[in-house]
N, C-alpha and C positions, 0 to 999 in steps of 0.2 A: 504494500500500500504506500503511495505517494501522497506527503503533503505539506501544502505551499502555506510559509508560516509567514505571519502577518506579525509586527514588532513585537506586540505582547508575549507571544509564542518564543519567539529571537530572548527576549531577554530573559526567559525562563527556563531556557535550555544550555545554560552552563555546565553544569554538572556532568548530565547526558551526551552532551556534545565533545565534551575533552578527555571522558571516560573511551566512547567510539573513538575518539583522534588517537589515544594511545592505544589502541588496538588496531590499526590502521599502518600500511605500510608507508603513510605518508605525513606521518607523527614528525611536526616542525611547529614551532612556536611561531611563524607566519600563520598557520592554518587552525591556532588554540581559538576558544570562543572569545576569550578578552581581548584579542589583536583582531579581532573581524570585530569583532562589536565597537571597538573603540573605535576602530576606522571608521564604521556604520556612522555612530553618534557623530560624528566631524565632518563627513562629506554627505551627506544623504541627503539635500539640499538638492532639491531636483531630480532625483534618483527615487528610481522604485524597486522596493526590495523583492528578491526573487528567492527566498533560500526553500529550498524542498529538502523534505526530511524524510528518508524509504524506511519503513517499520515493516519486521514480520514480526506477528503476534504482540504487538506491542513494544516491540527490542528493535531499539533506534538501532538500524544496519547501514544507512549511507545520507550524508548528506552534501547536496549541492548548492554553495555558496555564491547565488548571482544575484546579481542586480543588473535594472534599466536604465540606459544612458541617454536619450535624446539630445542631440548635437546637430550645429549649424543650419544654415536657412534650408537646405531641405527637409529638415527635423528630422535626419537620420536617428532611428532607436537600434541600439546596440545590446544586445545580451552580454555581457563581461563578468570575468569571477572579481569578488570583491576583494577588494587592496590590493589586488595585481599589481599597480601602479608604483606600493610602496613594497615589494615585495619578491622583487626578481628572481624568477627561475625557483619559486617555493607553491605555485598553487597546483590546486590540486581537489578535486571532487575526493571527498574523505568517505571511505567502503572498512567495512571490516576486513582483515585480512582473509583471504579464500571466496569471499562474496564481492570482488571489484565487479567481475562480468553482467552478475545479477544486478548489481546496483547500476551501475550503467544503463543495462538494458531498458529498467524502468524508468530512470532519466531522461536518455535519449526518448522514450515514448513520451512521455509527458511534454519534452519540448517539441517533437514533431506535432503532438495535439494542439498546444499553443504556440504555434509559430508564427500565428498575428500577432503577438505583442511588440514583433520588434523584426525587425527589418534584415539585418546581421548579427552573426556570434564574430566577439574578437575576441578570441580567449589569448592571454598572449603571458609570458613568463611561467610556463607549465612545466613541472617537473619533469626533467628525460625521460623519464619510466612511467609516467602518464598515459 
């Protein structure tokens, strides 16, 4: 099950979220809840939050850290992983380890479902093994 967490949700998922990151093969203090959330609270000014959380049975197993960017007089909107920006070559969709493919899987569905929200993906300082 996929699901698109709205801030309230974001700031109550601490706990959950860095317990999954260390169990993750992409356990980095770029990708902990306090360095997205801090980033969130400072730039989200125009930015719509996109974070999806993949639960089986209740057991947070992936989540996908995006937000929406609308930019310039086309009003290009961008899908992009959040603090990418400050954060080079550390981001990374967080999966439990042995369930990356499953968590992907349902990602990648979820964004094919909504791919009117935005225009382009720029995912960009992605971990090599991503």
């Amino acid at each position: 099950m996929i699901n698109r967490l709205d801030e309230k949700e974001f700031d109550s998922l601490k706990e959950e979220w860095n317990a999954l990151l260390s169990r993750s093969a992409s356990d980095n203090v770029f990708l902990r809840w306090e360095w997205i959330h801090s980033w969130w609270d400072i730039f989200k000014n125009g930015l719509d939050l996109m974070i999806l959380a993949v639960k089986e049975e209740d057991r947070l197993i992936g989540i996908a850290p995006f937000y929406v960017q609308t930019r310039g007089l086309m009003r290009i909107r961008s899908l992009r992983l959040c603090s990418e920006e400050l954060s080079p070559d550390y981001m990374d969709v967080i999966a439990l380890k042995g369930r990356e493919a499953d968590v992907l899987t349902v990602v990648g569905g979820y964004l094919a479902d909504h791919s009117r929200e935005w225009d382009e993906i720029r995912f960009e300082n992605l971990l090599e093994e991503s």
